[in-house]
Backbone as CSV, one residue per row, in Angstrom:
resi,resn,N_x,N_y,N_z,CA_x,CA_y,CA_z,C_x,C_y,C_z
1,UNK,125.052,147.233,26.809,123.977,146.423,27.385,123.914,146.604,28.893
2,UNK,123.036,146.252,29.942,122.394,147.039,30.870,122.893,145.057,31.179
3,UNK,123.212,145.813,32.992,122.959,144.315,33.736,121.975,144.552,35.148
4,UNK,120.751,143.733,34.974,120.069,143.501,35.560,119.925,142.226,36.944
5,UNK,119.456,142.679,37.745,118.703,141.855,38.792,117.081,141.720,38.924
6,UNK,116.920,141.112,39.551,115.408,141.637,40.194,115.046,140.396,41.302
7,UNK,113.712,140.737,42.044,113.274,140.185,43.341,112.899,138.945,42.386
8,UNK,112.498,137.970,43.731,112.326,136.597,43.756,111.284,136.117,43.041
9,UNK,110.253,137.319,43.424,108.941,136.939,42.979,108.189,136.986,41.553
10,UNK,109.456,137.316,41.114,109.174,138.013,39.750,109.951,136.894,38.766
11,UNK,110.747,135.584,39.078,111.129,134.883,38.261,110.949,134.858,36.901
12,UNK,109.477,134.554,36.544,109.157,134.197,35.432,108.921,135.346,33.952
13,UNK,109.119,136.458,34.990,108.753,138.049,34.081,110.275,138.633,33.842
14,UNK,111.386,138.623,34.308,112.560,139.145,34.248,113.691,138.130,34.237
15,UNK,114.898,139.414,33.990,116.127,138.359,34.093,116.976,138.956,35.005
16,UNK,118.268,138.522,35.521,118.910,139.027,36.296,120.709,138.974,36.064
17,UNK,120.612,139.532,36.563,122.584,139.893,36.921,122.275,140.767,37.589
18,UNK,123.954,140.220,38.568,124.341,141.185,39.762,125.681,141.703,39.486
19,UNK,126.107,142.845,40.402,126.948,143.453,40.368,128.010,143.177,41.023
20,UNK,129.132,142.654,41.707,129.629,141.895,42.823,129.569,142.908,43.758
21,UNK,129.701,144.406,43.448,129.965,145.210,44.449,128.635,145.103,45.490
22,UNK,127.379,143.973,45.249,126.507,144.729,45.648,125.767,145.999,45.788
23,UNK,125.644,146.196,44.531,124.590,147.188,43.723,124.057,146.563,42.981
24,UNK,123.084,146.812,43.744,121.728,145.564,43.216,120.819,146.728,42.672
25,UNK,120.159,146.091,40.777,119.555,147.271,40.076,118.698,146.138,39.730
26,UNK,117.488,146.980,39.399,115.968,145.825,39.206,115.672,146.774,37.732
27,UNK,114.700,145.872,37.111,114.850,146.232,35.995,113.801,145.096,35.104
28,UNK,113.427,145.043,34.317,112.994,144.420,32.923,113.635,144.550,31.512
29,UNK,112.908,143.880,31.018,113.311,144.053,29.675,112.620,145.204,29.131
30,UNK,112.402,145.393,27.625,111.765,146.310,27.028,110.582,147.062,27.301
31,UNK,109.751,146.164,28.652,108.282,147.079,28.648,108.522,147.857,29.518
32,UNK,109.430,148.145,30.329,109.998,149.257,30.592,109.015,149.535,32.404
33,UNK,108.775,148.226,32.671,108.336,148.299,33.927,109.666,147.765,35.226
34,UNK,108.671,148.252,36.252,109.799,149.066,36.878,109.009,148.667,38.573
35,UNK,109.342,147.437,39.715,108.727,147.769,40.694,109.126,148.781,41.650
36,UNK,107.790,148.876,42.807,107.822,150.255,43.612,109.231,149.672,44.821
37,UNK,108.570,148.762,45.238,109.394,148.953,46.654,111.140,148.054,46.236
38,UNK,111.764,148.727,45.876,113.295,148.401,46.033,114.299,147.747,47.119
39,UNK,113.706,148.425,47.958,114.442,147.329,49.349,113.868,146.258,49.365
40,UNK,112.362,145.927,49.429,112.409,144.715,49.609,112.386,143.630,48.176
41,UNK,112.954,144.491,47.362,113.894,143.179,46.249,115.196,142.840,46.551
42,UNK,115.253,143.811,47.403,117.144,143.796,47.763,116.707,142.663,48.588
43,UNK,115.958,143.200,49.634,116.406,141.992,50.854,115.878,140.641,50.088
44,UNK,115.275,140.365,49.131,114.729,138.551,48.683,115.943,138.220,47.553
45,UNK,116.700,139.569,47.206,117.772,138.919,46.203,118.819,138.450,47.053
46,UNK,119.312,138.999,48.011,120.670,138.875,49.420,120.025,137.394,50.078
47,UNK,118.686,136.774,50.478,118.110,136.105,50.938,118.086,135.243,50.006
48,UNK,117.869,135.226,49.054,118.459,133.753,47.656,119.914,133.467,47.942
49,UNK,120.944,134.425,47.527,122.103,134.829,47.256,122.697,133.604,48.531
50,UNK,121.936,134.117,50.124,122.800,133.483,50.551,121.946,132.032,50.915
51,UNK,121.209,131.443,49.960,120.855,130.296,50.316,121.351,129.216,49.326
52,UNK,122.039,130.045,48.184,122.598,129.409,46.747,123.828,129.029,47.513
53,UNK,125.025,130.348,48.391,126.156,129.633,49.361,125.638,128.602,50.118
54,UNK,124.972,128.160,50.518,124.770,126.819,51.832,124.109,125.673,50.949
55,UNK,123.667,125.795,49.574,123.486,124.741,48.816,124.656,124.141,47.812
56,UNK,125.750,125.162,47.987,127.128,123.898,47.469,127.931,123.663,48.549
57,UNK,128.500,122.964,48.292,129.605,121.907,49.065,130.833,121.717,48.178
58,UNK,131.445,122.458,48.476,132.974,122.201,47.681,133.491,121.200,48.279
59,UNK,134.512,120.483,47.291,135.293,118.994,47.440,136.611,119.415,47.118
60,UNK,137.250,120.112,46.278,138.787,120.888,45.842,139.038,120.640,44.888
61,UNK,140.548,121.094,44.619,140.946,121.511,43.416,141.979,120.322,42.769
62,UNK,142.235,119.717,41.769,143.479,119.051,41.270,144.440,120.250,40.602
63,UNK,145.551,119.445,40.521,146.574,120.759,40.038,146.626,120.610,38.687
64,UNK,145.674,119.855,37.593,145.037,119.940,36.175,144.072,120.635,35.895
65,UNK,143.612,121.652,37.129,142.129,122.116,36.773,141.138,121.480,37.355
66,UNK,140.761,120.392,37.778,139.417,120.236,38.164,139.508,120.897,39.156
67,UNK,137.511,120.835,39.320,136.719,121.201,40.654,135.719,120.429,40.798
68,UNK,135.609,119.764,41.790,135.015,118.722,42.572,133.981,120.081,43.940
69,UNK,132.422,119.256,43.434,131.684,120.085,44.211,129.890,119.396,44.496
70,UNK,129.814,119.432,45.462,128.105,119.036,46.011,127.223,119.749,45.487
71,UNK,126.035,120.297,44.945,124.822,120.555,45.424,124.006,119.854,46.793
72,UNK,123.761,120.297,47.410,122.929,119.327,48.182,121.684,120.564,49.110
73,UNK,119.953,119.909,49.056,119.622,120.592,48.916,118.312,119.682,50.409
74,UNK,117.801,119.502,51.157,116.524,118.781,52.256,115.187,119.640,52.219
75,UNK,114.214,119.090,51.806,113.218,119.286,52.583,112.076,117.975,52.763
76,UNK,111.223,118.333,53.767,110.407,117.133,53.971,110.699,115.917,54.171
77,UNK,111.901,115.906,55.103,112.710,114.393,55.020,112.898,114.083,53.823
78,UNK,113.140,114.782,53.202,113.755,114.143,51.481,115.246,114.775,51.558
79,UNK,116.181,114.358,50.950,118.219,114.620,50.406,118.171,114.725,49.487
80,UNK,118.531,115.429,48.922,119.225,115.639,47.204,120.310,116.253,46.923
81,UNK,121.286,115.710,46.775,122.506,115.681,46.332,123.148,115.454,45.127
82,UNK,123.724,116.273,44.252,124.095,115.899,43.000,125.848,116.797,42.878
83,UNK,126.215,115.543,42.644,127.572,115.636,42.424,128.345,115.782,41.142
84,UNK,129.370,116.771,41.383,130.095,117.307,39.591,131.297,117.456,39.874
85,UNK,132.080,116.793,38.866,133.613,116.852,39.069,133.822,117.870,37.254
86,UNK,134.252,119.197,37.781,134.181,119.799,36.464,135.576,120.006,35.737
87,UNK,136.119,120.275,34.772,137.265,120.460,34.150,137.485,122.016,34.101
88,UNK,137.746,122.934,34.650,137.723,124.419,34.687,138.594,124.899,33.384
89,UNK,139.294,124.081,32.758,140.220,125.064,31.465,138.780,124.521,30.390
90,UNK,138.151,123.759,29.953,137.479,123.320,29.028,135.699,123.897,29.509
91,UNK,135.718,123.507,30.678,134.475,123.804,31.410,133.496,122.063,31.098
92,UNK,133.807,120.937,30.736,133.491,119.810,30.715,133.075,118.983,32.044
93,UNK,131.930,118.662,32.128,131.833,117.934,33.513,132.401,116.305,33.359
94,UNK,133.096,116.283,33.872,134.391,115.042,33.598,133.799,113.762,34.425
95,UNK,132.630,114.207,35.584,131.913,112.943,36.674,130.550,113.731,36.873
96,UNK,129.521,113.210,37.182,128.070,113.219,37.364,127.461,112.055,38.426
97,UNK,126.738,112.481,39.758,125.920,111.394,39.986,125.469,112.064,40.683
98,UNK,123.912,111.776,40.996,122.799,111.975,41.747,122.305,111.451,42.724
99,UNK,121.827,111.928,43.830,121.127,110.733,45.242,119.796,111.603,45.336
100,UNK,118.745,110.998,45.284,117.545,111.416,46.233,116.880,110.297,46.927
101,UNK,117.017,110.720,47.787,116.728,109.891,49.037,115.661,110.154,50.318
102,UNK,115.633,109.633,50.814,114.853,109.900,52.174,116.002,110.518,53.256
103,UNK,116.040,111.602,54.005,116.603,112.035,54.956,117.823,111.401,56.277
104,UNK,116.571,110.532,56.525,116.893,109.416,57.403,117.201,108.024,57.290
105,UNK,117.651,108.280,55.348,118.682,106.872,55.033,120.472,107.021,55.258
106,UNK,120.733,107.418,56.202,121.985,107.935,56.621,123.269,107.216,56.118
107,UNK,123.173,105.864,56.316,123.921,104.675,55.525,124.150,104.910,54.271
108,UNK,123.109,104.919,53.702,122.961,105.051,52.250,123.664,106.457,51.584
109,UNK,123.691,107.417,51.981,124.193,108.821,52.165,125.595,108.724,52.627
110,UNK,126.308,107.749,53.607,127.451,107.785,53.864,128.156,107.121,52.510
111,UNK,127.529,105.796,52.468,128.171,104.748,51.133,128.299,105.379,49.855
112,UNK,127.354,106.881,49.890,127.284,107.572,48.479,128.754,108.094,48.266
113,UNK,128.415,109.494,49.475,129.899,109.740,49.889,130.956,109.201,49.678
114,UNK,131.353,107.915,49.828,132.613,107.670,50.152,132.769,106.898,49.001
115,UNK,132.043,106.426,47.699,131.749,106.720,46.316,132.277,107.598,45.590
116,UNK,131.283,108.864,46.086,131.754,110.209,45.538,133.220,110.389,45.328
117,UNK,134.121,110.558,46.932,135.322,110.861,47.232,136.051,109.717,46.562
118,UNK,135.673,108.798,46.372,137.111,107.925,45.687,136.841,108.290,43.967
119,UNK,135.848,108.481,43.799,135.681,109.236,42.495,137.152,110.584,41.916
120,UNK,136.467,111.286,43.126,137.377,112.427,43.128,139.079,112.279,43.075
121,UNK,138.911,111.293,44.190,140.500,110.874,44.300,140.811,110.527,43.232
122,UNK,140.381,109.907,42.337,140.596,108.930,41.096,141.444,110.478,39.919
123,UNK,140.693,111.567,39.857,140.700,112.046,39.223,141.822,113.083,39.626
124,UNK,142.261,113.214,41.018,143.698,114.060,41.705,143.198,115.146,42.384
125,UNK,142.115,115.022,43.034,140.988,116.319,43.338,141.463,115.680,45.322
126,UNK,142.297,116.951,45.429,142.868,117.681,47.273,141.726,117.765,48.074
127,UNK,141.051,116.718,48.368,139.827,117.273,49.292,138.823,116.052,49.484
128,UNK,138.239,116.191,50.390,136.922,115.235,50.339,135.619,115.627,50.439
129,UNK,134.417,115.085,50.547,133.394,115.901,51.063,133.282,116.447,52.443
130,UNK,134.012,115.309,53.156,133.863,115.927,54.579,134.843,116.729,55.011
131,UNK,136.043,117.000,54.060,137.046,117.661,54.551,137.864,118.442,53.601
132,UNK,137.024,119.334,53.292,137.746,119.811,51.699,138.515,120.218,51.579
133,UNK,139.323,120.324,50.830,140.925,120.518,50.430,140.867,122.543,50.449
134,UNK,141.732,122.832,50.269,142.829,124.042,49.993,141.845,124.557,48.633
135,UNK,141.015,126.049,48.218,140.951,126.613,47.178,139.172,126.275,47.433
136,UNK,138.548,126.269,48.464,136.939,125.820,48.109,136.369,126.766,49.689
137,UNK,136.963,127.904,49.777,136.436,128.735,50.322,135.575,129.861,49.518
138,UNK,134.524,130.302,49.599,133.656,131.106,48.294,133.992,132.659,48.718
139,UNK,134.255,133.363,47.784,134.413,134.154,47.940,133.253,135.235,47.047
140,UNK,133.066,136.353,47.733,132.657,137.131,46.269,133.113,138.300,45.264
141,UNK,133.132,138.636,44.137,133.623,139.444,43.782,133.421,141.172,44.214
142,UNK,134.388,142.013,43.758,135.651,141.986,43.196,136.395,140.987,43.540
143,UNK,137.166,140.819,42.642,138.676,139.786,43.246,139.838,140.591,42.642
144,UNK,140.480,140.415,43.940,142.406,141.223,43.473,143.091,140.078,43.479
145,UNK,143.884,140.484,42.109,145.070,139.333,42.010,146.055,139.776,41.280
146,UNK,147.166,139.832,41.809,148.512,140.708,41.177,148.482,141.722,41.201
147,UNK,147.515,142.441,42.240,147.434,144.047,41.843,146.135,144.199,40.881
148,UNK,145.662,143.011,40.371,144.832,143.245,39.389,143.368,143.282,39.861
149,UNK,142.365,143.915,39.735,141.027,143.912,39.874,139.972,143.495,38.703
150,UNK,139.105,142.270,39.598,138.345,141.855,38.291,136.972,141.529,38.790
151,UNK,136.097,141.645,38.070,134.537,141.413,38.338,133.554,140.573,37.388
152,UNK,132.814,140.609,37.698,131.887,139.566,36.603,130.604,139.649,36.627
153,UNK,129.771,139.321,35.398,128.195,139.496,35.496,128.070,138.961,34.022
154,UNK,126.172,138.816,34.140,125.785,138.065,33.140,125.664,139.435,31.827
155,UNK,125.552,139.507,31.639,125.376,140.002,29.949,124.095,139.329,29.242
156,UNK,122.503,139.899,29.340,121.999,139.472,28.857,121.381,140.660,27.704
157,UNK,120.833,139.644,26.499,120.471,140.184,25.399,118.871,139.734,25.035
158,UNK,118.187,140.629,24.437,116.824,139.592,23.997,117.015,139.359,22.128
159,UNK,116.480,138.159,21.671,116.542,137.759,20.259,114.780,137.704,19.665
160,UNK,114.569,138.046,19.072,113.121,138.240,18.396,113.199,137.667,17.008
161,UNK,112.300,136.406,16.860,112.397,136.230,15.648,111.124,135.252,15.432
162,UNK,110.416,135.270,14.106,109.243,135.263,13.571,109.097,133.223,13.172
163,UNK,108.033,132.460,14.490,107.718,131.046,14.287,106.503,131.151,13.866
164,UNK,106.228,130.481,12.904,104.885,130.074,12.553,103.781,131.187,12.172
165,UNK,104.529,132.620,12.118,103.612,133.385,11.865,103.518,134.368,13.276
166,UNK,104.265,133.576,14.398,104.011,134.223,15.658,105.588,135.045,16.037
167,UNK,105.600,136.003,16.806,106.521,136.784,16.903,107.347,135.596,18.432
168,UNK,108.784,134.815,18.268,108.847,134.138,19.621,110.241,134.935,19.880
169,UNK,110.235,135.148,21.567,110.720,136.053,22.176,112.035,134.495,22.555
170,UNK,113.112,135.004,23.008,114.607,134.350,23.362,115.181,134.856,24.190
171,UNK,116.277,134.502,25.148,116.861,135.312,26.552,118.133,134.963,25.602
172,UNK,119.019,135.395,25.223,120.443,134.932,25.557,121.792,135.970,26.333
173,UNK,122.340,135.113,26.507,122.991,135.569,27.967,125.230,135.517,27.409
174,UNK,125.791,136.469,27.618,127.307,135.825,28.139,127.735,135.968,29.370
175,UNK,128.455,135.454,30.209,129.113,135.184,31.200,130.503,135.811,31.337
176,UNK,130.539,137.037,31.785,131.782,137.993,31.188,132.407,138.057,32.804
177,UNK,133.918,137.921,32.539,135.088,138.290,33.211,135.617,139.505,33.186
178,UNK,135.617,140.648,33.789,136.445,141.849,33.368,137.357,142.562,34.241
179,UNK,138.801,142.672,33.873,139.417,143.121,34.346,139.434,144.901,34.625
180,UNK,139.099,145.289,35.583,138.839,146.894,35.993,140.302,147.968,36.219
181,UNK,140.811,147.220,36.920,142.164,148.269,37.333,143.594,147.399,37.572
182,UNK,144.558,147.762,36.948,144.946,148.674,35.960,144.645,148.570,34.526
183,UNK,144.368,147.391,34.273,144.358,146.869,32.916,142.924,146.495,32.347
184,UNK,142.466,147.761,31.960,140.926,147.400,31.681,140.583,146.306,30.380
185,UNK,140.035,145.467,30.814,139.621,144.119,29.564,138.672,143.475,30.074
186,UNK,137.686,142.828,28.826,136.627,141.611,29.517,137.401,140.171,28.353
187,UNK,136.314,139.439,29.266,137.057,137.943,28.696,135.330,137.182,28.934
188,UNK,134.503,136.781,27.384,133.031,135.806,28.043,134.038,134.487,28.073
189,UNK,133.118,133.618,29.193,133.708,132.736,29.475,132.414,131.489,29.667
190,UNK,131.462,132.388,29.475,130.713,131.296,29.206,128.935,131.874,28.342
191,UNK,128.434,131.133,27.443,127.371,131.778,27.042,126.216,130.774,26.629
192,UNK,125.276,131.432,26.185,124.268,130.208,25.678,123.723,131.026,23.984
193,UNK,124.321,130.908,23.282,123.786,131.605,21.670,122.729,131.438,21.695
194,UNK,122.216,129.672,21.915,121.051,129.308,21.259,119.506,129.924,21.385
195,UNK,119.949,130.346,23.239,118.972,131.068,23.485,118.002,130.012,24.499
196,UNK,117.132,130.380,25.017,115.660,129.755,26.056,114.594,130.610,25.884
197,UNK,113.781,129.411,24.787,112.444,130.229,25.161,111.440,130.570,26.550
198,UNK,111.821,129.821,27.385,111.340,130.245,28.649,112.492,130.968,29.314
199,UNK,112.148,131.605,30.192,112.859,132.287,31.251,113.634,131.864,32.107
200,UNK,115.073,131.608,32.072,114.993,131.219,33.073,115.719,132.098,34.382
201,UNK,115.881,131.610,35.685,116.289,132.875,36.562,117.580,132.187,36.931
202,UNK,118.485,133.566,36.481,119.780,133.559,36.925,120.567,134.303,37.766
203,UNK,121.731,133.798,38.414,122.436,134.689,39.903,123.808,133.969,40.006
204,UNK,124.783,135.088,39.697,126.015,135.192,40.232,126.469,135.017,41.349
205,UNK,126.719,134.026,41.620,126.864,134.160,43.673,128.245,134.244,43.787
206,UNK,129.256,133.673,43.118,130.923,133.973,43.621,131.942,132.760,42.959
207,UNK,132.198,133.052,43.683,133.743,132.056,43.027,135.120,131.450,43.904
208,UNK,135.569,130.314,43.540,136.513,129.276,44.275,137.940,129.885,43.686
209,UNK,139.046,129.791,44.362,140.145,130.307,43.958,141.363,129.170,43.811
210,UNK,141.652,128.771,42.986,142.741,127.317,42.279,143.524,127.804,43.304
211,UNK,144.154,126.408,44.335,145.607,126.822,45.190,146.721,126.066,44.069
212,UNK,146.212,126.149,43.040,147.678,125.799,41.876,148.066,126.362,41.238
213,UNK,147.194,127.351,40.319,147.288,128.043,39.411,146.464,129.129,39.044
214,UNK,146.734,130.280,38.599,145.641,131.740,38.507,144.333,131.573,38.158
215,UNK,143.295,130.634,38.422,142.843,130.235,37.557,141.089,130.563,38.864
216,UNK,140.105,130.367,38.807,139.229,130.307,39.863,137.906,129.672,38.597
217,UNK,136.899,129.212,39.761,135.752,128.345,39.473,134.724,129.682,39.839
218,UNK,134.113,129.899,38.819,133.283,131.559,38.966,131.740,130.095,39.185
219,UNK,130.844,130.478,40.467,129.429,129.922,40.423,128.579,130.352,40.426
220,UNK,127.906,129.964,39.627,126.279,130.892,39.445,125.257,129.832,39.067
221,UNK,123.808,130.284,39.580,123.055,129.078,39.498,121.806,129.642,38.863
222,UNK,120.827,128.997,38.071,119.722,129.208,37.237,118.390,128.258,38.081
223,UNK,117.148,128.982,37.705,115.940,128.157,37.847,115.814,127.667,36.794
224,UNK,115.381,126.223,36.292,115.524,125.628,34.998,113.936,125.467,34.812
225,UNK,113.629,124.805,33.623,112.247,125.311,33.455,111.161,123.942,33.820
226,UNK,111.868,123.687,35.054,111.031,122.216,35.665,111.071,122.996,37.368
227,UNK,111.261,124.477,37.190,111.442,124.757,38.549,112.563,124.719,39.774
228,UNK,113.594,124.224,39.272,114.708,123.422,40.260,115.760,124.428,39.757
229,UNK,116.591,124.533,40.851,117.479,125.116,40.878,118.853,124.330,40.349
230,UNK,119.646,125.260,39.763,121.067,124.477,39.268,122.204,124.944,39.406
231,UNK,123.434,124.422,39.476,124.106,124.859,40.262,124.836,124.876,38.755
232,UNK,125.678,126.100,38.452,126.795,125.966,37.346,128.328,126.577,37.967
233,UNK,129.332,125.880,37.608,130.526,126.137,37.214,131.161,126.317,36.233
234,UNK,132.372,127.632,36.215,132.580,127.914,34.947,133.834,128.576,34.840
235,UNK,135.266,127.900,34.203,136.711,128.149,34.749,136.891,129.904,34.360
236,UNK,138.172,129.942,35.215,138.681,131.135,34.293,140.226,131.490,34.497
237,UNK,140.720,131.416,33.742,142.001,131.798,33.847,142.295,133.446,34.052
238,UNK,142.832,134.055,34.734,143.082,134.782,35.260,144.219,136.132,34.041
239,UNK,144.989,135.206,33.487,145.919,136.287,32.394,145.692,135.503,31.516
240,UNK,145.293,134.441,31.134,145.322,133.763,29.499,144.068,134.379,28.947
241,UNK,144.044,134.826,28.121,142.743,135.277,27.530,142.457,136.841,27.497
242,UNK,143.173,137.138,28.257,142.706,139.435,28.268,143.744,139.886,27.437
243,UNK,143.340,140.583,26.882,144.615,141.452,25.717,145.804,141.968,26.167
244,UNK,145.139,143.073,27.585,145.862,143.690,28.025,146.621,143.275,29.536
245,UNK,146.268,141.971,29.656,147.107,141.106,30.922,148.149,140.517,30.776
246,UNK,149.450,140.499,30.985,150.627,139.304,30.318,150.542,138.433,31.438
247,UNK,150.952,137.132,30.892,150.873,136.172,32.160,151.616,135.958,32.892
């Protein structure tokens, strides 16, 4: 299977995956179209890429696995902030809460905060919002660890199957881990079977590294089909799970 990207403008017609090396390949599905100008998909995919980094806010790591992390997103004097305390061995969001607000309710935005963080604390999560702990620096792939080299991308597939008489088209996607050198293996770590009949647009942006255990928070975020962007997390253990890795 083929991993794809493509420009901004094209959301609703394509799907995407990136490469970590930055080799960025544009592409469609089956109709086998193909746009002209290539650089400037590069430059609107690098120009998302790095606006998906400045829309999370890492909070840190507990030494059980969680990851504690912001979305937070302004425009028009409006805040939106939505907060996730995730379980990285299960991938379970363990806390949830939302603020939209007016800009210039600052109070209200602090009292959230300091909400949020005793949340976190509650749960053994090294960090706060304003001062995040150890393991919530983003990195992007490749990642070396033990000597080991590993990368990641979406894996998407199309499903065709016959509603009502009408032919309805499906995206489904896995979320693959793969170890490159020395020990070649993949590991999905996260997928959707069921499928989306709409499109939606997806991007690999990088990943948080556990200061406890081999373990990292891989993030990637989707356009959902109300338009809004989403932020996902998704664990991975590092040697549990590859054939050819011992732990």
């Amino acid at each position: 299977m083929k991993r794809f990207i493509i420009p901004i403008g094209l959301i609703f017609l394509v799907m995407i995956s990136v490469f970590a090396e930055k080799n960025w390949y544009i592409a469609t599905d089956s109709t086998g179209w193909w746009p002209e100008d290539k650089a400037e998909s590069d430059s609107q995919a690098l120009s998302f890429a790095e606006k998906c980094k400045e829309q999370i806010k890492p909070i840190g790591w507990s030494e059980k696995g969680y990851f504690a992390f912001l979305m937070v997103a302004e425009w028009d004097d409006r805040f939106h902030a939505v907060f996730k305390l995730v379980d990285t061995v299960s991938d379970q969001v363990m806390e949830s809460g939302n603020l939209f607000i007016s800009a210039s309710e600052t109070e209200k935005i602090e009292n959230q905060y300091k909400d949020w963080n005793e949340l976190a604390k509650k749960h053994g999560i090294n960090g706060t919002i304003q001062n995040p702990g150890p393991g919530t620096d983003l990195y992007q792939f490749p990642l070396y660890h033990r000597g080991i080299q590993y990368n990641a991308y979406f894996d998407f597939y199309l499903i065709k199957k016959q509603v009502g008489g009408y032919e309805q088209k499906s995206r489904r996607w896995n979320l693959v881990v793969e170890s490159i050198n020395p020990y070649p293996d993949t590991k999905i770590i996260a997928a959707n079977p069921e499928g989306e009949i709409y499109d939606p647009f997806y991007f690999l942006i990088g990943f948080f590294k556990s200061p406890y255990e081999n373990r990292i928070a891989v993030y990637s975020t989707y356009l959902n089909d109300s338009g809004i962007f989403r932020g996902i997390i998704n664990g991975c253990h590092l040697t549990s799970g590859f054939k050819n890795i011992k732990p």
